[in-house]
C-alpha positions as CSV (number, residue, x, y, z in Angstrom):
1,X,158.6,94.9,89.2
2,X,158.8,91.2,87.7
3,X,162.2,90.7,88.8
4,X,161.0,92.4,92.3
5,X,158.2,89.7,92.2
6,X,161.1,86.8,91.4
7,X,163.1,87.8,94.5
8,X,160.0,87.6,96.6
9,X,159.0,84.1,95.4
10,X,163.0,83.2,96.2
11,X,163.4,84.9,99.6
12,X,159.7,82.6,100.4
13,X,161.5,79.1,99.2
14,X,164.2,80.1,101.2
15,X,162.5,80.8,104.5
16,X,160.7,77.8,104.3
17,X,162.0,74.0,105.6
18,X,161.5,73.2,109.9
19,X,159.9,70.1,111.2
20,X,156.8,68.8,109.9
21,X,155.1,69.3,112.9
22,X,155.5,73.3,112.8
23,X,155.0,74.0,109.1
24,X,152.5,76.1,108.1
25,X,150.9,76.2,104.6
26,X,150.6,79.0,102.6
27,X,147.5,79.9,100.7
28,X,148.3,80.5,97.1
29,X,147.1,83.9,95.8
30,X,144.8,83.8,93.0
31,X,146.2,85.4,89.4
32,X,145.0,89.1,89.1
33,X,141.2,89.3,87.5
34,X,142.4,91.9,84.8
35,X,143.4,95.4,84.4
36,X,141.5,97.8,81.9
37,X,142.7,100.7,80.7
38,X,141.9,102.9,77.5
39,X,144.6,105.0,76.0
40,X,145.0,108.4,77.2
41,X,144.8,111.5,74.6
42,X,145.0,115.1,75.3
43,X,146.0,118.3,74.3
44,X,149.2,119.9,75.4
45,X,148.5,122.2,78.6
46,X,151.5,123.5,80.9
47,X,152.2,121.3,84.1
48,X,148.4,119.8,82.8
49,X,147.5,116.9,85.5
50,X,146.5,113.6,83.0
51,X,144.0,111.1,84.6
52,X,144.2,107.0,84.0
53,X,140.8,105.4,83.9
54,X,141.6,102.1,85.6
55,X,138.8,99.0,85.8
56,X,139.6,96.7,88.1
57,X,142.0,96.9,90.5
58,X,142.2,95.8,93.2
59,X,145.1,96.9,95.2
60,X,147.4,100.3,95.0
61,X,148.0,101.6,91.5
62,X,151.3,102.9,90.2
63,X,152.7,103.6,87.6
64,X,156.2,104.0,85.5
65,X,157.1,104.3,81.9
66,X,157.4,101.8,79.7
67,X,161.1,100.7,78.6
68,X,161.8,102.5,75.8
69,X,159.1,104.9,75.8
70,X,160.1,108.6,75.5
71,X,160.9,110.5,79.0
72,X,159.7,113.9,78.3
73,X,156.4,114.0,77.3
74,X,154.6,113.0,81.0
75,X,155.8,112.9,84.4
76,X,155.3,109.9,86.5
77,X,155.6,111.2,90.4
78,X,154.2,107.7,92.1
79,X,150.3,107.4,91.1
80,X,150.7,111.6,89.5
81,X,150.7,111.8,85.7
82,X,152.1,115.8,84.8
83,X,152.1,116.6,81.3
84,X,155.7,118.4,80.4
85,X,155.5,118.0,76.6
86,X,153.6,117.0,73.4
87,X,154.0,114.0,71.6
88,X,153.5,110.0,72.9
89,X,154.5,107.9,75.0
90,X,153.5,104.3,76.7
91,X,152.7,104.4,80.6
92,X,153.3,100.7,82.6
93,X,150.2,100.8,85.4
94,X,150.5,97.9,87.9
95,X,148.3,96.9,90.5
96,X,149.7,95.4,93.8
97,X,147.2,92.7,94.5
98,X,146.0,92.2,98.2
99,X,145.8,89.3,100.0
100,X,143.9,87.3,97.3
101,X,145.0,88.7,93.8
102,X,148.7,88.4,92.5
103,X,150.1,91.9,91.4
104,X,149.7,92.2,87.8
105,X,150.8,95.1,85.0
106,X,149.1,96.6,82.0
107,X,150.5,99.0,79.4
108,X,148.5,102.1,77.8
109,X,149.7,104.8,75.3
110,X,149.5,108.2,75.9
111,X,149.6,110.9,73.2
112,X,149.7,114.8,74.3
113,X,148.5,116.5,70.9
114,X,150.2,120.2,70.5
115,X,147.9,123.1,71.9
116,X,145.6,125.4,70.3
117,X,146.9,129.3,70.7
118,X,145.6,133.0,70.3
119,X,147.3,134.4,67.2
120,X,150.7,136.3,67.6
121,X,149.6,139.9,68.4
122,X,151.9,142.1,66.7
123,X,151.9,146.0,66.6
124,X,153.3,148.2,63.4
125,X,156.6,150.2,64.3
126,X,157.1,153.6,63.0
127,X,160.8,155.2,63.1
128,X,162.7,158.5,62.7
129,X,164.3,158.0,59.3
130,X,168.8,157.5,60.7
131,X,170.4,155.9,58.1
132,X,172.1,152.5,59.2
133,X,170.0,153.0,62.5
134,X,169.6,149.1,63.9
135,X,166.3,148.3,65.8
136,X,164.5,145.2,66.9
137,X,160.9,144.4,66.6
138,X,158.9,141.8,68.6
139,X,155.8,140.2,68.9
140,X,153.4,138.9,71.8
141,X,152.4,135.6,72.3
142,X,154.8,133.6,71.3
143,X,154.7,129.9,71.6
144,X,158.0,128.9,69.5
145,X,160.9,129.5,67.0
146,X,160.1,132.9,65.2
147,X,160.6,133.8,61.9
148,X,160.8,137.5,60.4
149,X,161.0,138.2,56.7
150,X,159.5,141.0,54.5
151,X,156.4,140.4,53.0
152,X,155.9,139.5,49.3
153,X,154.8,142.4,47.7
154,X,156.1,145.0,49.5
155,X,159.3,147.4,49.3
156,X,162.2,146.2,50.1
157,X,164.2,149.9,50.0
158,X,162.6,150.8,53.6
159,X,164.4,148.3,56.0
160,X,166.6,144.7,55.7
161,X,165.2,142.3,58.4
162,X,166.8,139.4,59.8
163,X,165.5,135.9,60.5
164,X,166.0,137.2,64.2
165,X,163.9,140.7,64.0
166,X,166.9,143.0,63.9
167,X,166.5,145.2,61.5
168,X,168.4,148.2,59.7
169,X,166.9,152.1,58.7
170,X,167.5,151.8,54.4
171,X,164.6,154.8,53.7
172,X,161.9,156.3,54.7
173,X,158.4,154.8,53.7
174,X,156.3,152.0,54.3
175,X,156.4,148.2,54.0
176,X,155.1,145.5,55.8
177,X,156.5,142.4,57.3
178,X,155.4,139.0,58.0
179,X,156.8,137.3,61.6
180,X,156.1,133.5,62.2
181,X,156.1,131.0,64.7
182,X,156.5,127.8,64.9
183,X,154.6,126.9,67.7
184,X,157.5,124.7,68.9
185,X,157.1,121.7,70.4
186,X,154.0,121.9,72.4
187,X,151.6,124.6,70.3
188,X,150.1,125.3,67.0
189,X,152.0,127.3,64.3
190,X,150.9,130.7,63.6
191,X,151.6,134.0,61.9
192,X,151.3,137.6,61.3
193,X,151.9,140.9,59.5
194,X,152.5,144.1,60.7
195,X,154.1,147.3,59.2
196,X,157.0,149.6,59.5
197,X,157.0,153.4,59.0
198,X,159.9,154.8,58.7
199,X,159.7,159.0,58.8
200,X,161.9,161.6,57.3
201,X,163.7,163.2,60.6
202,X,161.7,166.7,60.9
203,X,159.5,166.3,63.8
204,X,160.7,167.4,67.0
205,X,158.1,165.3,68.8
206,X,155.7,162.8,68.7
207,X,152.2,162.8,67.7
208,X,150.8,159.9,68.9
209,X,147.6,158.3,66.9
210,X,144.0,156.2,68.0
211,X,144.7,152.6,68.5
212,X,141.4,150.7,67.2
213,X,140.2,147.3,66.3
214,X,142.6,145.4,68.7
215,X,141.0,141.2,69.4
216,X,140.7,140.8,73.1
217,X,143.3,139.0,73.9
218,X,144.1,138.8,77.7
219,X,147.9,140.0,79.0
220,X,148.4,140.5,75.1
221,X,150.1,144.1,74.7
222,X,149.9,146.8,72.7
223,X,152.5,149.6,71.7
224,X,151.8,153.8,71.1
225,X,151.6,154.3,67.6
226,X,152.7,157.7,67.1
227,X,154.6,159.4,63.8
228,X,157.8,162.1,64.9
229,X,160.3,161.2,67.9
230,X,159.2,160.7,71.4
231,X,160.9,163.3,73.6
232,X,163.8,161.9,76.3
233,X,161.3,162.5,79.2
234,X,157.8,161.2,78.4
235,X,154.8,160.0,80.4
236,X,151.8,158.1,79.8
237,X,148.6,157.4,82.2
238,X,144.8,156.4,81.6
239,X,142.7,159.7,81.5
240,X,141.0,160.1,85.2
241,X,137.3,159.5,83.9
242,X,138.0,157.4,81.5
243,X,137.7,153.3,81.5
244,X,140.3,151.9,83.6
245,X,139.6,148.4,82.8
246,X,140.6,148.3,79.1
247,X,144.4,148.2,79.3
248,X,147.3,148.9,82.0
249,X,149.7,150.9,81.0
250,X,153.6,151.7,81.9
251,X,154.2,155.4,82.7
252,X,157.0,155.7,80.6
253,X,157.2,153.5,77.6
254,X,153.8,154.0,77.2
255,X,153.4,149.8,76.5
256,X,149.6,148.6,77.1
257,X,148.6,145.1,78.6
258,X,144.9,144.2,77.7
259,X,142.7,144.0,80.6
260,X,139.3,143.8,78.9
261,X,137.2,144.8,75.8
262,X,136.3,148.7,75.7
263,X,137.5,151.9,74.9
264,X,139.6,154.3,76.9
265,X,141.8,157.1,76.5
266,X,145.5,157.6,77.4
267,X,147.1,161.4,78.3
268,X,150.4,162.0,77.0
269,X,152.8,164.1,78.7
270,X,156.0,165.1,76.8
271,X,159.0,167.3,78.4
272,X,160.7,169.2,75.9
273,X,164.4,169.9,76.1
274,X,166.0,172.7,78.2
275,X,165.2,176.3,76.2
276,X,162.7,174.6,73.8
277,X,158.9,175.4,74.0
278,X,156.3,173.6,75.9
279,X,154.9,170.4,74.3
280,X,151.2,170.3,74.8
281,X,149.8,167.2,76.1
282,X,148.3,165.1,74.0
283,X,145.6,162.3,74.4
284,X,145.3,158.7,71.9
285,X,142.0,156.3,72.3
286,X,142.5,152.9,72.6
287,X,139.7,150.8,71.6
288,X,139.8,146.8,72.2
289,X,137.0,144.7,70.3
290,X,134.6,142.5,72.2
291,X,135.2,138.7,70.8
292,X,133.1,136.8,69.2
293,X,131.9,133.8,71.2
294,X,132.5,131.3,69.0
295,X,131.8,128.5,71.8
296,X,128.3,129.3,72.3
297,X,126.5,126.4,70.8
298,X,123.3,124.7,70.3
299,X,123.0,121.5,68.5
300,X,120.8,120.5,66.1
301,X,117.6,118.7,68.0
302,X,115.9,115.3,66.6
303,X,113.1,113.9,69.2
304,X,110.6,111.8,69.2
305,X,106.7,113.8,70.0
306,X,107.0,113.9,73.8
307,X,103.1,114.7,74.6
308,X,103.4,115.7,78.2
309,X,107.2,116.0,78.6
310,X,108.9,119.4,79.0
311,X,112.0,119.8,78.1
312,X,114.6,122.2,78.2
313,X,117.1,123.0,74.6
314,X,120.5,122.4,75.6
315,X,123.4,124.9,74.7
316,X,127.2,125.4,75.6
317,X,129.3,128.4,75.9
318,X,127.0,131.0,77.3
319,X,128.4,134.2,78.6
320,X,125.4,136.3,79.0
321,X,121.9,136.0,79.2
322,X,120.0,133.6,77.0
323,X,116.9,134.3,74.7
324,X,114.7,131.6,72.8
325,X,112.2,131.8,70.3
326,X,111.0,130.4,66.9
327,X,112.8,132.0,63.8
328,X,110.3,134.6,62.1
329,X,108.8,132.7,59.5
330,X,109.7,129.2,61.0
331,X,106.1,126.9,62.0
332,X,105.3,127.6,65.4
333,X,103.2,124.5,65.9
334,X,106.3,122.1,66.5
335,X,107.4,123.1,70.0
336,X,106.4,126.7,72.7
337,X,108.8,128.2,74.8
338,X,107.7,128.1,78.5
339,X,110.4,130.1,79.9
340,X,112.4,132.0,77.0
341,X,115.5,132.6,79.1
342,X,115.9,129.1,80.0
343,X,114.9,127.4,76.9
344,X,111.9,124.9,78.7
345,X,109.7,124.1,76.2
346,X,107.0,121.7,75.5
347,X,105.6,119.7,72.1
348,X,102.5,121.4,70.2
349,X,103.1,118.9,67.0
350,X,105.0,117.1,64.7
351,X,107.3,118.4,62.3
352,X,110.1,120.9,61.7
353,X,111.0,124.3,62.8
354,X,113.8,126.5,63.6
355,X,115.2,128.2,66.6
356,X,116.8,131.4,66.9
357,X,119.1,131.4,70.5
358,X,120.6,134.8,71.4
359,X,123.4,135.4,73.4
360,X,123.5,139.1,75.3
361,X,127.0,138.8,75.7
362,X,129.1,140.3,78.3
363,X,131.6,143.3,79.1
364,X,134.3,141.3,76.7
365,X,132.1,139.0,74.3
366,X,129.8,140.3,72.0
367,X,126.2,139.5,71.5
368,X,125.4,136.5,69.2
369,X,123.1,134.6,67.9
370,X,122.5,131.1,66.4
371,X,119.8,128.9,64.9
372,X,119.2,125.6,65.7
373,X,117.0,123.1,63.8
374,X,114.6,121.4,65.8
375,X,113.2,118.5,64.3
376,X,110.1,116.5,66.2
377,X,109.0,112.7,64.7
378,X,106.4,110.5,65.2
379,X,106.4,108.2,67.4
380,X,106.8,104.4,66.8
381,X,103.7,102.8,67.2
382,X,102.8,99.3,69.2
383,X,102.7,96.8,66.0
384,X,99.1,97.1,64.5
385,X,97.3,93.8,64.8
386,X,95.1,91.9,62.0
387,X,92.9,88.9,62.6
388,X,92.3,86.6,59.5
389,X,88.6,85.7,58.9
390,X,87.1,82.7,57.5
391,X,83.1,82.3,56.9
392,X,80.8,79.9,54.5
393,X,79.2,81.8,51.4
394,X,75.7,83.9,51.9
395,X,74.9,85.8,49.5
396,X,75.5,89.4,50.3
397,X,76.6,88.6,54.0
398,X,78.8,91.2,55.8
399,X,81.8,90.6,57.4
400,X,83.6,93.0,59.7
401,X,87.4,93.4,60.0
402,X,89.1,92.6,63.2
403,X,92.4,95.1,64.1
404,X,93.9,95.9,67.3
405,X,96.6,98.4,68.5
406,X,95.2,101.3,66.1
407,X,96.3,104.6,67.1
408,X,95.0,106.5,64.2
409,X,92.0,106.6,61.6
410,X,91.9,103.1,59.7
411,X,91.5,102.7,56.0
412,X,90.8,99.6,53.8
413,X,91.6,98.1,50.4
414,X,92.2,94.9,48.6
415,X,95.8,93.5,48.3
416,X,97.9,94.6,45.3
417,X,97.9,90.8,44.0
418,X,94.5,90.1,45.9
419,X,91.1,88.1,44.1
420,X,89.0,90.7,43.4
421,X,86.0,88.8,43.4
422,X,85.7,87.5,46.5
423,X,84.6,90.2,48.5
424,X,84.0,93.9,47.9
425,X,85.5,96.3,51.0
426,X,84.5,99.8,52.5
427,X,87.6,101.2,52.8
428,X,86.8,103.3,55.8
429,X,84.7,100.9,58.1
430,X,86.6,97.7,56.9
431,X,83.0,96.1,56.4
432,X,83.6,93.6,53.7
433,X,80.6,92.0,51.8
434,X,80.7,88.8,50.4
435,X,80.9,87.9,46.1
436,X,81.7,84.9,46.4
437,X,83.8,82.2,47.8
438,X,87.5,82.0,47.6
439,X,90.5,84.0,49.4
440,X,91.1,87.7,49.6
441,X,93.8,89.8,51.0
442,X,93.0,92.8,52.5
443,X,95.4,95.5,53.2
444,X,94.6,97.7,56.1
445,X,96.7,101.2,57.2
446,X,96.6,103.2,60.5
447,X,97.6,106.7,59.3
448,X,98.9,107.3,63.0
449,X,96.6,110.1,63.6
450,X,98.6,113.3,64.6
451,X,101.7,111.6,66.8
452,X,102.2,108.2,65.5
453,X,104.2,106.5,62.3
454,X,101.5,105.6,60.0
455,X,102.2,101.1,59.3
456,X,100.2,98.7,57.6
457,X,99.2,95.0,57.8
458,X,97.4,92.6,55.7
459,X,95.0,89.6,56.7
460,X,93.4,87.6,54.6
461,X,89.3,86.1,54.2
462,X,88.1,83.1,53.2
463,X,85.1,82.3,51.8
464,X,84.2,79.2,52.0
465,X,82.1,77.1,49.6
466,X,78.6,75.3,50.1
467,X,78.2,72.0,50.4
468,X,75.2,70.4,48.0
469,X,73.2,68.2,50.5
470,X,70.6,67.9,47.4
471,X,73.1,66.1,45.2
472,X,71.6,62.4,44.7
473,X,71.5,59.4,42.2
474,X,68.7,56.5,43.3
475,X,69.5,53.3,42.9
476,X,67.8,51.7,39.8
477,X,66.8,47.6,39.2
478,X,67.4,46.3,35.4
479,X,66.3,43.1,34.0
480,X,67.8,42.9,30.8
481,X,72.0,42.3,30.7
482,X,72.0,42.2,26.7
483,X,75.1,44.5,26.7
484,X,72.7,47.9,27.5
485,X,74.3,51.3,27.5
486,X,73.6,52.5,31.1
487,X,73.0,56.0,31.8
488,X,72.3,56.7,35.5
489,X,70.1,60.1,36.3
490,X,71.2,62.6,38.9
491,X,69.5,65.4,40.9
492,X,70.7,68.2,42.2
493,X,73.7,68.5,40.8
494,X,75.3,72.2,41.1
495,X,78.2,71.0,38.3
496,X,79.2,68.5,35.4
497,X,78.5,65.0,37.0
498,X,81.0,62.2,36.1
499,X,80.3,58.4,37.2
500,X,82.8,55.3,37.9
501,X,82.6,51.9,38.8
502,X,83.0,50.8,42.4
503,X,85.3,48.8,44.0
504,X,82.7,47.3,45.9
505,X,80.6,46.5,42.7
506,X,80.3,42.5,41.8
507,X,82.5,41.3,39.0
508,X,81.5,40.8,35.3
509,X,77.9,43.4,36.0
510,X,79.3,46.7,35.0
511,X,82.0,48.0,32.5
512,X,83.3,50.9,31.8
513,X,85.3,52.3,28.8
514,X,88.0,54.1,29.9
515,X,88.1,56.8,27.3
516,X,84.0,57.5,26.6
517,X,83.7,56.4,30.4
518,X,80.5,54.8,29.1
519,X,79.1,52.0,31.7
520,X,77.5,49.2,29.9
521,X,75.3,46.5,31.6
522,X,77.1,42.4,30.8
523,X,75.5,40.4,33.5
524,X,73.7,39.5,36.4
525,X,74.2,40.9,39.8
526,X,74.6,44.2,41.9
527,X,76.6,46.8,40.4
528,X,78.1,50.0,42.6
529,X,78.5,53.2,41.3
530,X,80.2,56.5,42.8
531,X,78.7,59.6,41.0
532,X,80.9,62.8,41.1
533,X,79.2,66.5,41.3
534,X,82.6,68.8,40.3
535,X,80.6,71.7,41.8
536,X,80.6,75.1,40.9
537,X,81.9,78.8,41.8
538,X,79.7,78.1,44.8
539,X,79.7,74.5,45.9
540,X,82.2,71.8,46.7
541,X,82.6,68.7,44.9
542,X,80.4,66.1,46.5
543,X,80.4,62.5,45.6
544,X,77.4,59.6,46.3
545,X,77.0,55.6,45.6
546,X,74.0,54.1,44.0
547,X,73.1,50.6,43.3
548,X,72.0,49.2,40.1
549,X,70.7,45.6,40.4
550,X,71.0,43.6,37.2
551,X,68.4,40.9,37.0
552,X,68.9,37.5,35.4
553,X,67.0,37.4,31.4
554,X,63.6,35.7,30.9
555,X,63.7,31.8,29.4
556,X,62.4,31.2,25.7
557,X,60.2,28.1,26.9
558,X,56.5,28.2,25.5
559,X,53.7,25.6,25.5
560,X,51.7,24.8,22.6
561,X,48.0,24.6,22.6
562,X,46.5,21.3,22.7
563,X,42.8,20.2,21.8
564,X,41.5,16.9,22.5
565,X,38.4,15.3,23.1
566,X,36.8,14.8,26.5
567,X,37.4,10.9,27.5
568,X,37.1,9.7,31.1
569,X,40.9,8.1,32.4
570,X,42.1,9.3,29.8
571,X,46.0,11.0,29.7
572,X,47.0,13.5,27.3
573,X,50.4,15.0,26.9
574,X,51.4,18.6,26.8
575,X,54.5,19.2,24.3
576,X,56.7,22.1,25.3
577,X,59.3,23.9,22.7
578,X,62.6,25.7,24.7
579,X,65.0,28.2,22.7
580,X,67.3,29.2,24.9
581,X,69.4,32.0,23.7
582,X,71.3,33.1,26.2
């Protein structure tokens, strides 16, 4: 195909050329959008069609094999894939394109795994003892290369057997041999036992013996077992009432091809030589086994609760007629049959049960029975939904818990690693009362009532505390500046109360040590102080400012007392003593 596409492109360059005027141009196709296709695995059937899954083409598909790849395990007839062999391959698919896409390959591998096959059916062989007598034995259902040998174990005086099945009279007795096969190319390998009789020479005739537990196996045949020698002239037919659809058999080697599971019964008609008396007709049942029906299936069920849904329990390989219903013993309050034939059923609850599906069979399978176990969950639930609170302290007020998207009955707690002081909880209601102020975590769980998966969710709840509108310090007026201690008085303080000097306060009024914190009075002025209340379990810190006025110290200047006499115009003079100490 590429070299098909390079003539193409040269036959085009070729063709092309003329007068300007005429030429036409060509539209370039587009390269091919992609080919997808899986690898192709299946097991070996004779003249079995294969199907490639393509994804997107967009023209004609064929296909070829790859160079290389081995010849004889498919058959490519144009766009036909026929499966001659097993083992693997690789298939070229190409696409042609149309008028927009370029043609374009892909390459997929295709493996043919070998079959699966009924076992060899082999019948045991009995023999009039002839010394150095040759016979061969034989098996149905062969798929490959056989290979006979006697089995461990058993005598090896009765016959010598070949690789091939030809084997030689030694003595008379019993032993048992084991044929296998190969499978060959295209099937499974397989074997088989079976055993050879050989009889001393005395009977004149054959008595011919019940053939029982045979597997059904379609077109597989079956052999007369019989001890003595068959006549020259012998006949064989299915008894007139009994079941004809068991086996069909050959009127005169008496060899049976299975037709169905059943029993029957075959007449046997032997003609004795000339001058020799009259052989009395015998009759042999032949009984084929019903098979097991080992593809009926159901498998094993896992659902979520369906409520209203009905719903039907799926199972493959049916041959008869179908019976449902909970295995004795099993809890009946998972799922109900509606129709036991058909297995419709609908959901009474969650949990686990098991199911006990009955096959009736049919003329060649036998009844059976399997159980199932049906498993039904809860369902998952829409996310449950917690609000976190926050409220100032009361004493003994009652907060309520807000959750949404509850599908079952709520319950309550505090938080593993929660303050257990800030609130106590009802753990059914989720009314909290409140302790105290701080932060809680409450943990709340939906147990899902009867259908959903229980979940949990936390939120938390803050308490908040008070805040002391009583707290106070006045401001206070003091005359003397002699280095005085100060101690300002507070009200309503809820905690310790520590003071400091403000920034606004005038320089060279107030000090403080800064390790007593002691404020001591040095001068004159207006002094600003900012009182702390640290609060409590209760109440937030609150601060305040207060002035404290300083006043300037009285004078030491006194007058003394004077006496003098009464004298018109006349001036007497007061004498005044100062000690200034500051």
């Amino acid at each position: 195909m590429r070299y098909l596409l390079i003539m193409i492109t040269i036959l085009l360059t070729a063709c092309g050329g003329g007068d300007d005027d005429t030429s036409t141009t060509i539209q370039e196709k587009s390269i091919h959008p992609g080919l997808i296709a899986p690898d192709i695995q299946a097991d070996y059937s004779l003249n079995g069609k294969l199907t490639a899954t393509l994804n997107g083409s967009v023209g004609n598909l064929s296909f070829s094999l790859a160079d290389g790849a081995a010849n004889d395990v498919v058959r490519v007839d144009q766009n036909s894939l026929t499966i001659l062999n097993a083992g693997k391959t690789r298939l070229i698919a190409t696409d042609s394109g149309n008028s927009q896409y370029k043609a374009t390959s892909i390459s997929l591998n295709i493996t043919i795994d070998k079959a699966n096959r009924a076992p060899l059916l082999t019948n045991p062989y009995t023999y009039q003892y002839d010394s150095g007598a040759s016979h061969q034995v034989g098996v149905s259902g062969t798929k490959g290369q056989l290979l006979y040998e006697l089995s461990p174990g058993y005598p090896d005086d009765v016959v010598k057997i070949d690789v091939a099945g030809s084997l030689i009279v030694w003595g008379a007795g019993q032993t048992q041999v084991t044929v296998k096969d190969d499978g060959g190319r295209n099937y499974q390998a397989s074997e088989s036992q079976f055993t050879i009789t050989v009889e001393a020479a005395s009977s004149q005739f054959a008595t011919y013996q019940d053939i029982t537990n045979k597997p059904l196996i379609l077109g597989g045949t079956l052999l007369p077992v019989y001890s003595g020698s068959p006549t020259n002239e012998i006949s064989f037919t299915v008894a007139e009432n009994a079941n004809q659809d068991v086996v069909q058999i050959h009127p005169t080697t008496g060899v049976m091809n299975i037709k169905g599971a059943g029993e029957t019964e075959v007449i046997v008609s032997q003609t004795p030589e000339d001058n020799h008396q009259d052989i009395a007709k015998q009759s042999f049942k032949v009984k084929v086994n019903k098979a097991n029906n080992t593809s009926f299936k159901a498998s094993i069920l896992t659902i979520p609760y369906g409520f209203d849904d009905e719903l039907i329990l799926q199972t493959t390989g049916v041959q008869g007629t179908l019976t449902f219903e909970i295995l004795d013993g099993e809890s009946t309050d998972v799922i109900n049959f509606i129709n036991s034939e058909t297995g419709q059923y609908r959901f009474s609850g969650v949990g686990a049960t098991k199911v006990k599906i009955t096959d009736s069979g049919n003329t060649n399978y036998l009844s059976m029975s399997i159980v199932t176990d049906v498993k039904v969950e809860r369902v998952q639930p829409v996310q449950l939904f917690s609000v976190n609170l926050e409220s100032s302290y009361q004493e003994n007020k009652v907060i309520s818990a807000q959750v949404a998207s509850r599908q079952g009955k709520l319950s309550f707690s505090l938080a593993t690693d929660s303050a257990t002081d800030v609130v106590n909880i009802d753990a059914q209601s989720g009314e909290m009362t409140v302790l105290k102020p701080g932060k809680a975590e409450i943990s709340v769980t939906d147990d899902g009532d009867l259908f959903y998966i229980p979940q949990t969710t936390s939120f938390f709840v803050t308490i908040n505390k008070l805040i002391n509108e009583q707290f106070s310090v006045e401001n206070d007026l003091h005359d003397n500046v002699a280095n005085t201690v100060y101690t300002p008085i507070a009200k309503g303080n809820q905690g310790l109360v520590t003071y400091a000097i403000s920034s606004k306060s005038t320089a060279n009024v107030l000090t403080q040590d800064p390790t007593t914190k002691v404020i001591t009075l040095i001068g004159a002025g207006r002094g600003w102080i900012t009182a702390t209340d640290h609060g409590n379990d209760y109440y937030l810190s609150q601060t305040t400012d207060f002035i404290v006025d300083v006043g300037f110290a009285d004078g030491s200047l006194t007058a003394s007392a004077v006496s003098a006499s009464y004298a018109p115009t006349r001036w007497s003079v007061f004498q005044f003593r100062e000690s200034l100490d500051n």
